[in-house]
Kinemage of the C-alpha trace (Angstrom):
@kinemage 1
@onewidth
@group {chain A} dominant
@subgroup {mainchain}
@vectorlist {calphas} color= white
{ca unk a 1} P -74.555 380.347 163.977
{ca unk a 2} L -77.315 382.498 166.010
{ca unk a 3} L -79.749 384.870 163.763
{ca unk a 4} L -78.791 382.029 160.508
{ca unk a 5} L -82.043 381.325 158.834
{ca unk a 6} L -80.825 377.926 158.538
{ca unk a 7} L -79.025 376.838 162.021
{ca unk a 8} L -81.468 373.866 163.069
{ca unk a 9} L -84.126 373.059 165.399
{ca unk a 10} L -82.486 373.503 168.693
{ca unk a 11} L -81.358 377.286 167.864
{ca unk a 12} L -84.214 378.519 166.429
{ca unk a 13} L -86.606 377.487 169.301
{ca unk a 14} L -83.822 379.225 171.770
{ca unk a 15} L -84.042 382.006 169.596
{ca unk a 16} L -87.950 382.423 169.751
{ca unk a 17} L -87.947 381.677 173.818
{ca unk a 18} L -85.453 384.680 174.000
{ca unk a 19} L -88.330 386.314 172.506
{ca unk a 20} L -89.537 386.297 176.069
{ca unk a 21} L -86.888 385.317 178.332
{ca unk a 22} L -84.360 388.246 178.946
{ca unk a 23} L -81.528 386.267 180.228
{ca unk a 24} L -81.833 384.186 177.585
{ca unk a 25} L -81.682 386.766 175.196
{ca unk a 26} L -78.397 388.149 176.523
{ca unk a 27} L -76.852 384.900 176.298
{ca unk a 28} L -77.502 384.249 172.556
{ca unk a 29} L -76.756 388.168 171.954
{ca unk a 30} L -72.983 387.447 173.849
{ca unk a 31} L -72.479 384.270 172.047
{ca unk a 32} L -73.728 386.158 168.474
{ca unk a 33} L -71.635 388.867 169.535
{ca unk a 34} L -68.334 386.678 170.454
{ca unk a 35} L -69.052 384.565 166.795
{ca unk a 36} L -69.150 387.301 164.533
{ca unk a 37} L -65.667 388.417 166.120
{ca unk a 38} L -64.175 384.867 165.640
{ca unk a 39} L -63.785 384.535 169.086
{ca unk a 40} L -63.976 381.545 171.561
{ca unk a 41} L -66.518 380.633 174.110
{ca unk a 42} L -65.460 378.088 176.344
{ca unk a 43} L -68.930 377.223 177.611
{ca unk a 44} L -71.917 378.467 175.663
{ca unk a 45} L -73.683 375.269 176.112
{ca unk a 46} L -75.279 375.585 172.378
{ca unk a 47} L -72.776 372.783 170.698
{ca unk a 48} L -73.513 369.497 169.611
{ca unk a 49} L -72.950 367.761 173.411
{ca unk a 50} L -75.509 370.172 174.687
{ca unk a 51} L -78.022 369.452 171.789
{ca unk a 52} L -77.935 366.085 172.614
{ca unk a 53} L -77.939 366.185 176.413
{ca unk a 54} L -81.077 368.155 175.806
{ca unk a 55} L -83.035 365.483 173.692
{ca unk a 56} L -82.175 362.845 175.978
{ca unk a 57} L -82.951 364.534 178.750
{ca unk a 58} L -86.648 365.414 176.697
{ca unk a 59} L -86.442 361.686 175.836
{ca unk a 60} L -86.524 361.016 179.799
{ca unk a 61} L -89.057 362.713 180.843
{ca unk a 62} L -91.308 361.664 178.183
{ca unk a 63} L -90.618 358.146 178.558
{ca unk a 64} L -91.176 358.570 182.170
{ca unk a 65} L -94.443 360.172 181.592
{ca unk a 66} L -95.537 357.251 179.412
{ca unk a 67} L -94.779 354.402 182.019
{ca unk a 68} L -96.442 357.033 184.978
{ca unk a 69} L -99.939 356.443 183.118
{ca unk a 70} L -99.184 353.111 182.625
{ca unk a 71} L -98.901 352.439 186.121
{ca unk a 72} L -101.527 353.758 187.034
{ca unk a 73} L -103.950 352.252 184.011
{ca unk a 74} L -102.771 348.855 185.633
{ca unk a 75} L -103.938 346.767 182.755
{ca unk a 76} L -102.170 346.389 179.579
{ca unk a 77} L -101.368 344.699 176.616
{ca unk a 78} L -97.629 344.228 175.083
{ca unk a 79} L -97.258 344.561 171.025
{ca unk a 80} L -93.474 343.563 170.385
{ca unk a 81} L -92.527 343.060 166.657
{ca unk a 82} L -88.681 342.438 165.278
{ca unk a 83} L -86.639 342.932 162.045
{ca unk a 84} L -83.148 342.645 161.705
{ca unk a 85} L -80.513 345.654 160.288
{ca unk a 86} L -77.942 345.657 157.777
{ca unk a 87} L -75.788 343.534 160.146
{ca unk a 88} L -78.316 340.928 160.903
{ca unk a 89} L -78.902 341.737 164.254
{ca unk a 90} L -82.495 341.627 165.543
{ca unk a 91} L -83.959 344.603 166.760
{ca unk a 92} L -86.920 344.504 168.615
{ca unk a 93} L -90.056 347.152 168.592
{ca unk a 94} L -91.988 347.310 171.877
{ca unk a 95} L -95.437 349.014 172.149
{ca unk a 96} L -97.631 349.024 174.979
{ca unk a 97} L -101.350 349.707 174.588
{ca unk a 98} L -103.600 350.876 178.003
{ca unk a 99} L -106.819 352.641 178.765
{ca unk a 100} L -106.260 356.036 180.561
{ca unk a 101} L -108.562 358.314 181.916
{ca unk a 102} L -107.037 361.400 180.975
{ca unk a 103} L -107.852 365.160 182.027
{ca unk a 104} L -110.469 365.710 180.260
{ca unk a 105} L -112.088 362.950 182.391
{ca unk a 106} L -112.430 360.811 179.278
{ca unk a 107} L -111.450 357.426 179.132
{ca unk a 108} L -108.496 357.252 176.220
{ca unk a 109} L -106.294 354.272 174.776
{ca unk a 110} L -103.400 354.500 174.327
{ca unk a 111} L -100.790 353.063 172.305
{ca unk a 112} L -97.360 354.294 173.047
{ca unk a 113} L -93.864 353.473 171.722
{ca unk a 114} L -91.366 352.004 174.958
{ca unk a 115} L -87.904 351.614 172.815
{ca unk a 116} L -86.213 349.305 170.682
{ca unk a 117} L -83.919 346.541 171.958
{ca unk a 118} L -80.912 344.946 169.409
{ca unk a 119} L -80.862 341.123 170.248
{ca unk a 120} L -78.596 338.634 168.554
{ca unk a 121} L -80.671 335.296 169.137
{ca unk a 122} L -84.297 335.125 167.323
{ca unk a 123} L -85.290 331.794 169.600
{ca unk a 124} L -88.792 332.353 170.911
{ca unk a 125} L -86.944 331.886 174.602
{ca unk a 126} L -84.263 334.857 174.270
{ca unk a 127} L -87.282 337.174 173.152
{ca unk a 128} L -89.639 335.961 175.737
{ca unk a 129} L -87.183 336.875 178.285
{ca unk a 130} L -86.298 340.536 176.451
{ca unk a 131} L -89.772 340.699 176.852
{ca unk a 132} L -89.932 340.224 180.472
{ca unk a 133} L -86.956 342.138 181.397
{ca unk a 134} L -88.134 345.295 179.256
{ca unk a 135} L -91.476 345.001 181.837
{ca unk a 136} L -89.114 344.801 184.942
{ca unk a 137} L -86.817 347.437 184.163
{ca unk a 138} L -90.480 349.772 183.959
{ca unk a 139} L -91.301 347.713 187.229
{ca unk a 140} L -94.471 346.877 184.825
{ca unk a 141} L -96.011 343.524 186.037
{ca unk a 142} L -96.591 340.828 183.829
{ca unk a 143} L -99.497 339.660 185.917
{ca unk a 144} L -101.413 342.556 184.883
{ca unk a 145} L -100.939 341.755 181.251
{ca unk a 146} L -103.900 341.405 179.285
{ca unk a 147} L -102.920 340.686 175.747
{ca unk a 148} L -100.561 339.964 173.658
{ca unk a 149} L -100.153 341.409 169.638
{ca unk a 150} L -97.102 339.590 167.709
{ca unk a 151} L -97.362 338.138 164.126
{ca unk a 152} L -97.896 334.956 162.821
{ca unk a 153} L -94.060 333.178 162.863
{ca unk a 154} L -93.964 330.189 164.527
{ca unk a 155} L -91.754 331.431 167.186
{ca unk a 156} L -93.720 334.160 168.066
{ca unk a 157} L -97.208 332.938 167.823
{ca unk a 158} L -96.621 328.961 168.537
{ca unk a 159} L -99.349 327.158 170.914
{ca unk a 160} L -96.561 325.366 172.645
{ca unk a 161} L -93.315 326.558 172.478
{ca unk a 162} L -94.100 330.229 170.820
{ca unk a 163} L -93.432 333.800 172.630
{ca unk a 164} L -97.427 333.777 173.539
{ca unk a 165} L -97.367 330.372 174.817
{ca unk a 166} L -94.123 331.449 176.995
{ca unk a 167} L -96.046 334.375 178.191
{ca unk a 168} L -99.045 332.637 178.745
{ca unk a 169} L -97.427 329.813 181.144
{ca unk a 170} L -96.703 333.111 183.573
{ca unk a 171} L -100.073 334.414 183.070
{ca unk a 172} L -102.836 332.664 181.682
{ca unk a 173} L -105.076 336.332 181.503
{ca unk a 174} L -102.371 337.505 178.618
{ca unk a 175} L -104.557 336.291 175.942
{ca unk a 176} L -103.049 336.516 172.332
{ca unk a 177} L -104.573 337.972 169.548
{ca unk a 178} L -103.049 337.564 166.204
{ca unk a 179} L -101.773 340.099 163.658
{ca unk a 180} L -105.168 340.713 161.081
{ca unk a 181} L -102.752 342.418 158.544
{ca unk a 182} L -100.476 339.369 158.502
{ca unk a 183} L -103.523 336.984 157.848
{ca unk a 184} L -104.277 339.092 154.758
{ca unk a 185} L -100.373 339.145 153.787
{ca unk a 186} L -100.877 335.004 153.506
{ca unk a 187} L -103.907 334.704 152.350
{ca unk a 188} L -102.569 336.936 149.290
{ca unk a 189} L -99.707 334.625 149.169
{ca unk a 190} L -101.226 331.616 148.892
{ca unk a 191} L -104.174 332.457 146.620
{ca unk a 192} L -100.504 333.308 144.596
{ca unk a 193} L -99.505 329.910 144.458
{ca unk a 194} L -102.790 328.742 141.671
{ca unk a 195} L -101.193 330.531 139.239
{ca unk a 196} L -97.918 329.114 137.897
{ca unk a 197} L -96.891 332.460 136.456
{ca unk a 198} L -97.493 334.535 139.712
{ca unk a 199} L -95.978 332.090 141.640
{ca unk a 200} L -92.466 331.446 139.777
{ca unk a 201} L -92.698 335.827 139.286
{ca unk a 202} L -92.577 336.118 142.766
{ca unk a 203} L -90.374 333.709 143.627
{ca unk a 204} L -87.769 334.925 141.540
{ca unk a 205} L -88.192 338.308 143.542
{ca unk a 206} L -88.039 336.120 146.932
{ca unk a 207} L -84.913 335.262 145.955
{ca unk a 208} L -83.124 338.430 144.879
{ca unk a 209} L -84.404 339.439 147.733
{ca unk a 210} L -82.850 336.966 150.518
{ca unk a 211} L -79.627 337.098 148.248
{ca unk a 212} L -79.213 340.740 149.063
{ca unk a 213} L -80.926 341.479 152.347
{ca unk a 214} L -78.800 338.404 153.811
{ca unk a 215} L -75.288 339.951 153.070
{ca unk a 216} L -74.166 343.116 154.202
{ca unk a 217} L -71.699 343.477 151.238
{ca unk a 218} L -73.405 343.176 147.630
């Protein structure tokens, strides 16, 4: 309700822009007003629908922001990484990095987050081509791709028949550069395998692991 301490995000900043804004202010006061008497409002515009409408609509602008600067950097490079979810579908991370010269007339990279895609095939040819339709849909062009960040699976890093090799075919500039973090993951994991103890430990924890993270129901 309006004036709670504890009525979320969305009410408390319309309650400090009130602050300032008089129409606002008699809004929330007729709404307060028609709550405290147990009364009905058919359109306040403060409920859940409007809450939502309002992030989106935030959600919007900011992603169109993001792909405006991107645009005009030109140049990129795509970072795309997947996992699946309880139900074993693959979703799909997709970051794109660019230098902008900002306001400040500094030159700034930046890394920023475009959305996450749910896709049912892992092939390196179904991602490839989320990959390439996330860039048209932001009327981003792959020609002006200059780099590539995945990890190290085969179907995402393969010479020949990988995402980057994929990629690559359409433009040779989108040079791939592989994930450091995942070189130190398997260099730990394979300096693991001289001991015998370490080795069967872990395994064991491999496979309580795939037992449970590959049903949906234990």
């Amino acid at each position: 309700m309006i004036g709670d301490d504890d009525n979320g995000n969305f009410l408390a900043t319309l309650e400090l822009l009130a602050k300032h804004k008089k129409t606002l202010q008699l809004h929330l006061e007729e709404v307060s007003r028609f709550q405290q008497e147990g009364k009905q409002i058919i359109a306040h515009y403060l409920g859940l629908s409007s809450q939502n409408e309002f992030i989106k609509e935030c959600g919007r602008i900011v992603y169109g922001a993001i792909i405006k600067k991107a645009h005009m950097a030109i140049y990129y490079s795509i970072l795309v990484d997947g996992t699946p979810n309880v139900s074993q579908t693959e979703q799909i991370a997709f970051v794109i990095r660019f230098v902008y010269y900002g306001i400040d007339k500094k030159w700034v990279v930046k890394e920023s987050f475009l959305g996450v895609k749910s896709l049912d095939k892992k092939k390196d040819v179904d991602i490839a081509r989320l990959i390439i339709d996330v860039l048209d849909q932001n009327d981003i062009d792959l020609k002006n791709c200059q780099g590539q960040r995945y990890d190290n699976g085969a179907n995402m890093s393969g010479v020949y028949k990988g995402i980057q090799a994929i990629i690559l075919q359409r433009n040779p500039q989108a040079s791939y550069m592989l994930c450091s973090t995942h070189n130190l993951n398997l260099a730990g994991v394979h300096s693991l395998e001289s001991s015998v103890e370490m080795k069967n430990y872990f395994g064991r924890i491999q496979l309580l692991y795939n037992l449970f993270s590959g049903s949906t129901i234990r």
